[in-house]
Residue, then its C-alpha position, 0 to 999 in steps of 0.5 A: x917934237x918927239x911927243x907930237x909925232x907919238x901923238x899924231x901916231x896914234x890919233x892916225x891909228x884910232x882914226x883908221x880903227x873907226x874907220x874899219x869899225x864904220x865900214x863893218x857896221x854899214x855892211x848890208x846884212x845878207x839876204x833871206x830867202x824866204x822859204x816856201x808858203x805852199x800848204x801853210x795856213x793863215x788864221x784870225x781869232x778874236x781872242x776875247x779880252x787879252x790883257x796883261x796885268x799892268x795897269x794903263x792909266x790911258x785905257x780902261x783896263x781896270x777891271x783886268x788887273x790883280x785888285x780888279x774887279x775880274x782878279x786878273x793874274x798871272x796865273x789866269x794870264x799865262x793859261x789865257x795865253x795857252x789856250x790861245x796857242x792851242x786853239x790856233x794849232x788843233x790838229x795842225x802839225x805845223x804852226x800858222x804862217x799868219x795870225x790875225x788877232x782882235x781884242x789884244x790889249x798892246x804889243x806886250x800881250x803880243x810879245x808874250x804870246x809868241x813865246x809861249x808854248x810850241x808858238x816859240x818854235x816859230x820865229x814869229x814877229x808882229x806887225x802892230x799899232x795902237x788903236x784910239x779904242x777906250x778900252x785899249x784894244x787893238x789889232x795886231x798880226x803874227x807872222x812867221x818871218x821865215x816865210x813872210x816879209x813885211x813892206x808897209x805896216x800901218x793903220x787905217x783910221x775909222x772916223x764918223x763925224x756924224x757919233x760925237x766922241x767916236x772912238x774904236x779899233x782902227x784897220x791893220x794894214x799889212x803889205x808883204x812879200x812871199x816866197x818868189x816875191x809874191x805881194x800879199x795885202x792883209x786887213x786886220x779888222x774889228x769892227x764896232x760891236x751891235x751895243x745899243x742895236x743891230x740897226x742903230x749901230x750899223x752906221x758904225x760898221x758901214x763906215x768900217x767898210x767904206x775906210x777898207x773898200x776905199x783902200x782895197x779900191x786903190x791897190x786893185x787900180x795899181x794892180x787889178x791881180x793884186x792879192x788881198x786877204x781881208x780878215x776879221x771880226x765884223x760884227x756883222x754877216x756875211x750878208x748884212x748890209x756892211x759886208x755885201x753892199x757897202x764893202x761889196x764882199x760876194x759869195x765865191x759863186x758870183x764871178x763878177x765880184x772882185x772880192x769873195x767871202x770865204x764864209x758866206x756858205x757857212x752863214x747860209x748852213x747855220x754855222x758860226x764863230x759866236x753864238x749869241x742867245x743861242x743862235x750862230x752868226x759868222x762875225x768872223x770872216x776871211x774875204x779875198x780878192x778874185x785874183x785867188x781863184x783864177x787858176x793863173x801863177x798867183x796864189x791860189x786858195x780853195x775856198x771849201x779850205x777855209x773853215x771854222x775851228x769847231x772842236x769840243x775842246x773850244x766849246x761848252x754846253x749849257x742848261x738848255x744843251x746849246x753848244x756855245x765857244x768856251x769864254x774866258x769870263x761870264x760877266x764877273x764869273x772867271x770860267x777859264x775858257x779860250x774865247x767867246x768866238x772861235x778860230x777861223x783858218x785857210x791854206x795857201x796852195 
């Protein structure tokens, strides 16, 4: 009799034990008050092929492996993903509230550049999901989660019926919140590429604008001030048929457009973020909802803040004395520059 006391005892005592333990572990964490957005920027750069050396036998990343045919190594993979930190911070003292980025082989790639040199400073996190492209390359977003606190994170599938076996990047979707829980609607885009002609791929591209149009329609019928920041590489102009028609993305002069281009002027001056057979195009672009110009209690953006990172440091000049964005590989040649696109950044006031 004695031992069954003694052993109801201490089943009554583990018991209560697990108890407090269960009510310890279900304690809602305190909540972060996310610290001030004014004055930091948000940036997008497609970063031209960041792989990591591990082979993927569900995408075609051969040639960036170590035996490949490109001799991709840890050595070319960490100064890869130094150069990328350094050309998101030029000239900045602070590092970017938001990075939208392109041509990202996985979330690994992500998780090692947030650790790299002054970027480990920042407690970014990633907002990322794999895409159907063949080659493997998705989208992904960096953000500082001090100031930026993520509610939906997901994809936005491009399909075209009309291609057989069409496969590529699918739209980061990212809902958010700001300090004073101001919403934030981000797009992370990259486009099909102009491979085969301009012309003949432009389907291609004016159905990644009708997915995004299609999704921006619904948010702005919830909320017509809702904030939107569409970023990418479209592989088309600001003008071109994709983005000013069918996405309806107008120059910031057009006050009846409720979405504005931030780099149409600098198509217009002859800039851009990639230089193709010596021409300048803006493929790289930040197009925003109207809501952030009205002047209201919103969040506001200048758009003469919004600007390409030209800088030497990013660039290289060839036989013909054209400046072109400094690559990381010319075919099989390994040249060790950043990206065959350049940066494109703007500030939340």
């Amino acid at each position: 009799m004695k031992k069954t006391v003694k052993l109801y005892g201490v089943l009554c005592f583990l018991f209560l034990i697990g108890i407090s333990c269960a009510v310890s572990y279900e304690k809602p964490a305190k909540k972060i008050k996310l610290k001030p957005y004014a004055g930091r920027s948000i940036s997008f750069y497609n970063v031209e092929n960041l792989f990591d050396t591990i082979n993927d036998p569900n995408t075609i990343d051969e040639e960036f492996l170590p035996d490949g045919k490109l001799v991709w190594n840890t050595e070319r993979y960490n100064k890869k993903l130094s150069h990328i930190v350094e050309a998101l911070t030029l000239n900045e003292a602070e590092n970017p509230m938001i990075i939208g980025l392109v041509e990202i082989e996985n979330y690994r790639v992500l998780t090692d550049l947030i650790k790299t040199g002054r970027f480990a400073q920042t407690k970014y996190k990633i907002a990322h999901k794999e895409s159907p492209d063949a080659r493997g390359i998705d989208c992904g977003l960096l953000y500082d989660s001090e100031r930026f606190k993520p509610l939906v994170i997901t994809n936005l599938a491009v399909t075209l019926d009309s291609v057989p076996n069409f496969k590529t990047r699918d739209i980061l979707y990212v809902q958010g919140e700001l300090a004073g829980k101001k919403k934030l609607h981000i797009f992370v885009n990259h486009w099909p590429s102009r491979r085969g002609g301009q012309v003949e791929s432009e389907i291609k591209r004016v159905r990644a604008a009708e997915v995004a149009r299609k999704k921006i329609d619904e948010i702005l019928k919830k909320d017509p001030k809702a904030n939107i920041i569409l970023m990418g590489d479209l592989n088309d102009h600001p003008n071109d048929i994709s983005v000013e028609q069918t996405l309806k993305a107008k120059p910031t002069t057009d006050v009846t457009a409720d979405l504005m281009n931030l780099m149409y002027d600098d198509q217009l001056a002859g800039k851009g973020t990639h230089n193709f057979k010596g021409e300048w195009g803006v493929l790289d672009q930040f197009i925003v909802s109207s809501t952030f110009f009205n002047g209201g209690k919103g969040l506001v953006i200048d758009g003469n803040d919004a600007k390409i990172v030209y800088e030497e440091i990013l660039l290289y000049t060839d036989k013909a004395g054209n400046k072109k964005p400094s690559t990381t590989y010319g075919g099989p040649n390994y040249y060790g520059g950043y990206s065959d696109h350049l940066p494109i950044t703007l500030k939340l006031k």
